[in-house]
C-alpha positions in Angstrom: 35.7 -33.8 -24.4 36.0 -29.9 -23.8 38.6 -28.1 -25.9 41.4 -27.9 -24.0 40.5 -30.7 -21.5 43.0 -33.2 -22.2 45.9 -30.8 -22.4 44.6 -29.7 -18.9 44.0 -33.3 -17.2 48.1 -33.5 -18.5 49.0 -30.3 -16.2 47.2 -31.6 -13.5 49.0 -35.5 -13.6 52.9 -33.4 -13.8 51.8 -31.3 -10.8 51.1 -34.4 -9.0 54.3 -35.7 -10.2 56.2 -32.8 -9.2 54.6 -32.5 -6.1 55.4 -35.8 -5.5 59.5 -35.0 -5.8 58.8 -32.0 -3.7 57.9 -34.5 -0.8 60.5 -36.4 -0.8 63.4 -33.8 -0.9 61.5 -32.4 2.0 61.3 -35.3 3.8 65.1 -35.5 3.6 65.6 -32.1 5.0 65.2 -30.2 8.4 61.8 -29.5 8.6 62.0 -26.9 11.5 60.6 -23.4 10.3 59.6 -24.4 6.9 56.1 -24.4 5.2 55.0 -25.2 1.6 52.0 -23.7 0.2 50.1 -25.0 -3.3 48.0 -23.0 -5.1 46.7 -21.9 -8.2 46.1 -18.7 -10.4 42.4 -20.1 -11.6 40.5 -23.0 -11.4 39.7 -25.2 -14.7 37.0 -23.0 -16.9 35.4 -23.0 -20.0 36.5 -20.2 -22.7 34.2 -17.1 -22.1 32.9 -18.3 -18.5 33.1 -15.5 -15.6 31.9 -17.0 -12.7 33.9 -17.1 -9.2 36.1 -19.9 -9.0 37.1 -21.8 -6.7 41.1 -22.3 -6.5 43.5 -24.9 -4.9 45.2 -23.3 -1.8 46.9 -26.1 1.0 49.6 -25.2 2.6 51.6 -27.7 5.0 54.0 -27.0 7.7 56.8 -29.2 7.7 57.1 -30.0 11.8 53.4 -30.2 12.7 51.6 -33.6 12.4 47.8 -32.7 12.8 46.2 -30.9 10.1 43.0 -28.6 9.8 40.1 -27.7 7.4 38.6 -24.4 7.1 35.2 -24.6 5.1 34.7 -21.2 4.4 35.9 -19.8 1.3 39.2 -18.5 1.6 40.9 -15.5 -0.8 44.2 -16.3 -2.4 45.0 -12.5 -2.3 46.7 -13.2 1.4 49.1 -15.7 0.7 51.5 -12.9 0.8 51.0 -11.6 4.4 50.7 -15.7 5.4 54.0 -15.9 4.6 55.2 -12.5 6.1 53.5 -13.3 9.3 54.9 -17.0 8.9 58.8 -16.0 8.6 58.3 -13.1 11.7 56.7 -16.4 13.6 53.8 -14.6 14.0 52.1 -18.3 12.4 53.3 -21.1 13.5 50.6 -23.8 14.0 47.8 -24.8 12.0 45.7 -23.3 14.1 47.2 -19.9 13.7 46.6 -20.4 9.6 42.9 -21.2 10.5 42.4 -18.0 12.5 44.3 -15.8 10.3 41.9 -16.6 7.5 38.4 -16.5 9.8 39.6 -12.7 10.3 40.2 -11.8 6.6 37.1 -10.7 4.6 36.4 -13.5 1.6 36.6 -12.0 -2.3 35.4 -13.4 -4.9 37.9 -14.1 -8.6 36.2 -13.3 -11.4 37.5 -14.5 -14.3 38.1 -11.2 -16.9 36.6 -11.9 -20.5 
């Protein structure tokens, strides 16, 4: 086992749990003009590794059934203006989240040693 590993696979199983709580207060709440978003500084690395990572990102808004995939990479870096466009209604569907992240050039994280 990796140093560190076990300690990590632990951080993983409490977001789950959290996550988990999250749900069901938001299933007991209006979910009109709300969105959550998950994501992550970094993905799981070995000490002195500087590769790009990949990192969690899903978001989920509360009021829409379907769901999409986008299989391109994807940079973290525009979570903020998602949510900015989101709360001016700018975004609103899925499909809106899709297309805003087609037109934004992908970066790659390095990890700094």
């Amino acid at each position: 086992v990796e140093e560190g590993l076990p300690s990590y696979i632990l951080n993983l199983k409490l977001v789950d749990i959290v996550f988990e709580k999250i749900l069901n207060i938001l299933d007991k709440i209006n979910k009109e003009d709300k969105m959550l978003i998950l994501s992550s500084d970094h993905w799981y690395r070995l000490k002195d590794q500087n590769n790009a990572h990949p990192i969690l990102f899903a978001t989920k808004i509360l009021s829409e059934n379907n769901k999409i995939e986008i299989s391109e990479p994807d940079s973290a870096i525009y979570i903020q203006e998602l949510i900015y466009k989101y709360l001016l209604k700018e975004i609103s569907t899925y499909s809106d989240i899709k297309k805003f992240f087609e037109e934004k050039p992908f970066h790659k994280t390095y990890i700094s040693q």
